[in-house]
C-alpha positions as CSV (number, residue, x, y, z in Angstrom):
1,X,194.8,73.1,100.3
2,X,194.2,71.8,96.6
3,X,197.9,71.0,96.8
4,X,197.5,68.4,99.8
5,X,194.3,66.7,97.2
6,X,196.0,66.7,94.5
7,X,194.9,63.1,92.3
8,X,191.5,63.4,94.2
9,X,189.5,64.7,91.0
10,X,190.4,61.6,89.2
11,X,189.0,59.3,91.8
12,X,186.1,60.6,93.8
13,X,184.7,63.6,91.2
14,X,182.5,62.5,88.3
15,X,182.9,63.4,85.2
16,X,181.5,66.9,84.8
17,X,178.1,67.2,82.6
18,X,177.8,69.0,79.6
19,X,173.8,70.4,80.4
20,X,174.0,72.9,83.2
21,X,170.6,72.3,84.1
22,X,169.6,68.4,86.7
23,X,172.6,67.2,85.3
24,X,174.5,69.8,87.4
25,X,172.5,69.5,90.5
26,X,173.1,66.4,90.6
27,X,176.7,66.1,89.8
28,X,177.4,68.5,92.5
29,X,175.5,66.1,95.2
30,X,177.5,63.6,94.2
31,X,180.6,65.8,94.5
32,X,179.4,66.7,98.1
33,X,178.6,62.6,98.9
34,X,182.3,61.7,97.6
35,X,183.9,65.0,99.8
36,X,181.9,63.0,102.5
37,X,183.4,60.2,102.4
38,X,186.9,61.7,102.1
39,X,186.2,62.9,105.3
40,X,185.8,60.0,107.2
41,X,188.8,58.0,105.6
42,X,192.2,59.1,104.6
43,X,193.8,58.8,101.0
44,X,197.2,57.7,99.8
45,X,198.2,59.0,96.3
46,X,201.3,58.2,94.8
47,X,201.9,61.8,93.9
48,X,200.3,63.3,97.6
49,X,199.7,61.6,101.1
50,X,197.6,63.5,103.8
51,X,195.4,62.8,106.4
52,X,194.1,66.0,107.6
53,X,190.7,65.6,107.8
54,X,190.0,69.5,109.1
55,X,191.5,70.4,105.4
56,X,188.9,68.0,103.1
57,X,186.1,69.3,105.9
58,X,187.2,73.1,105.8
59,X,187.2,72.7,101.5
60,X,183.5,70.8,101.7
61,X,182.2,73.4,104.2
62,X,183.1,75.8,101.3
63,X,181.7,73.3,98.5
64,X,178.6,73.1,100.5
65,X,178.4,76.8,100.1
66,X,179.4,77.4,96.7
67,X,176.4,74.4,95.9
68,X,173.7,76.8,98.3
69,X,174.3,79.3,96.1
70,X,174.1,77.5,93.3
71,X,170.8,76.2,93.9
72,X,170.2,79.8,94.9
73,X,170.8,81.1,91.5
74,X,169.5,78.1,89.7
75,X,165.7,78.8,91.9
76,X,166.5,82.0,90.6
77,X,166.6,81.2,87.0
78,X,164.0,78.8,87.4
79,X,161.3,81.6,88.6
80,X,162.5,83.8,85.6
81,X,161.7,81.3,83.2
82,X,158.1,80.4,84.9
83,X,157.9,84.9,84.3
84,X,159.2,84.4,80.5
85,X,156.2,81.4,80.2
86,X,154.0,83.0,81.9
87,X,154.8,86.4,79.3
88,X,155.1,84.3,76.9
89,X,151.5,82.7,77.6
90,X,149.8,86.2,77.8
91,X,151.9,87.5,74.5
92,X,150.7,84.5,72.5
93,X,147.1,85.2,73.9
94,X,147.6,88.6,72.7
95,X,148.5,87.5,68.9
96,X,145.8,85.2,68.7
97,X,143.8,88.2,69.8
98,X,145.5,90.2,66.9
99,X,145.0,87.1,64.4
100,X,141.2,87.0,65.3
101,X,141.2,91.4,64.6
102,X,143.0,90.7,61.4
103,X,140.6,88.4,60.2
104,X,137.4,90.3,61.3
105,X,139.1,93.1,59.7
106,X,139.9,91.6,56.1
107,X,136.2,90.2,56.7
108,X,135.2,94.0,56.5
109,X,137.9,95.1,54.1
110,X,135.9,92.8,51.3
111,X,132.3,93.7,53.0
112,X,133.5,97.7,52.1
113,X,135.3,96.4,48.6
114,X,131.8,94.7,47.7
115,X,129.7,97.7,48.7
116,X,132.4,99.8,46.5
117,X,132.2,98.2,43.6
118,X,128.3,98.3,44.2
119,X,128.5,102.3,44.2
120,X,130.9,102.2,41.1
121,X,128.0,100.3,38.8
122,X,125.6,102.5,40.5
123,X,128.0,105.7,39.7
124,X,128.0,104.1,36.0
125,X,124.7,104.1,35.8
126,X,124.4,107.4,36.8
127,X,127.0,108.9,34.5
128,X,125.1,107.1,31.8
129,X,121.6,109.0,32.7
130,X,123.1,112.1,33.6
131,X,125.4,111.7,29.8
132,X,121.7,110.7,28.1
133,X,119.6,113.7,30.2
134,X,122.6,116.3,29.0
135,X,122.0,114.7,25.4
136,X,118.1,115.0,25.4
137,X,118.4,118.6,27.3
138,X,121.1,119.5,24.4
139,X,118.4,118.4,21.8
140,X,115.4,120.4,23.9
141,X,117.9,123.4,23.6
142,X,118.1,122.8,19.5
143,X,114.5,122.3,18.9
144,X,113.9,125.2,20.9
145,X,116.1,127.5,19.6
146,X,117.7,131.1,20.8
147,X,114.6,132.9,19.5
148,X,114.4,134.9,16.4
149,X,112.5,135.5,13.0
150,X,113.1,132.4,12.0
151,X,110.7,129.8,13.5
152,X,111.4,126.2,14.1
153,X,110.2,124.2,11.2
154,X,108.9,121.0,12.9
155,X,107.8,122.2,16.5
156,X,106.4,119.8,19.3
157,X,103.2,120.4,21.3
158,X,103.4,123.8,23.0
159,X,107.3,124.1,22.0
160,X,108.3,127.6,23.4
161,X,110.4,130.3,21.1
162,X,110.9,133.6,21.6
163,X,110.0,135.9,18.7
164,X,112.3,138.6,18.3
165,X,110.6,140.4,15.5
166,X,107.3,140.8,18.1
167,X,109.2,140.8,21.3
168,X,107.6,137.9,23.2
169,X,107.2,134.2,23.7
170,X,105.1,132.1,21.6
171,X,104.1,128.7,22.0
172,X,103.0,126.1,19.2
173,X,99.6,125.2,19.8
174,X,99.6,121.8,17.3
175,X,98.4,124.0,14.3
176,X,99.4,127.7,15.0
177,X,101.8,129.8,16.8
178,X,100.0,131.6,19.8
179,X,101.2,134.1,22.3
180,X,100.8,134.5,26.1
181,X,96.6,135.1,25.1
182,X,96.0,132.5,22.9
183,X,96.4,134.6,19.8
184,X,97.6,133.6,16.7
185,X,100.7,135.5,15.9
């Protein structure tokens, strides 16, 4: 059959678009509208001559269907893109869900990094009283003594030693050594 049209492209088809999108519906209409009137008339060439209409009506019953289809497949594209917006929608809802988390997160990542860094000076400060207690206990420990004969030299108000020529504790009174009884020893 495309033998007996031969020539017919270059006068009753448009030129074909470039976008496959209107462009195309609407260069097949006009493809079907010029089939039409093909149809109805008949066309000399100078390469081809024919008038047999039931040819050019069998070949735009066949256009017709190849443009159903077409559209078919173009409606179906169409719905899969309103599927990939509306996706497209809920993922972006999604991120600015995520952006919103992120923030409220790095909100409370410098909350905790404050409250840190609070607990470090207060750790500090700590280290420093436990360093100073540990120094005054050490310095208790030295005026105290291990015990023995030998007595510290300059004891504090009721300093404790153990005496280990009588055996017992004695405590410095201000002015004398006592024991347990209040006697001077």
């Amino acid at each position: 059959m495309y033998d007996k049209i031969k020539g017919i492209k270059e006068v009753f088809l448009p030129p074909y678009p470039k976008e496959a999108s209107q462009e195309m519906i609407n260069y097949l209409r006009e493809v079907e509208r010029n089939l039409r009137e093909l149809s109805r008339r008949t066309y000399t060439d100078t390469e081809s001559s024919f008038t047999e209409v039931g040819d050019i009506q069998e070949w735009i019953e066949i256009t017709q269907e190849e443009i159903e289809i077409i559209q078919e497949e173009i409606e179906s594209i169409l719905e899969e893109i309103e599927n990939i917006q509306e996706n497209l929608e809920t993922c972006l809802q999604q991120i600015s869900y995520l952006e919103s988390a992120v923030i409220d997160l790095q909100s409370d990542i410098n909350s905790l990094n404050s409250q840190i860094n609070g607990i470090n000076s207060q750790l500090s400060n700590l280290q420093n009283t436990v360093s100073s207690l540990s120094s005054r206990i050490s310095n208790l420990e030295n005026r105290i003594g291990a015990g023995g004969t030998a007595r510290p030299g300059t004891p504090y108000l009721y300093q404790m030693f153990f005496d280990s020529s009588l055996g017992k504790p004695i405590w410095w009174s201000g002015s004398n050594w006592v024991d347990s009884e209040g006697n001077i020893v």
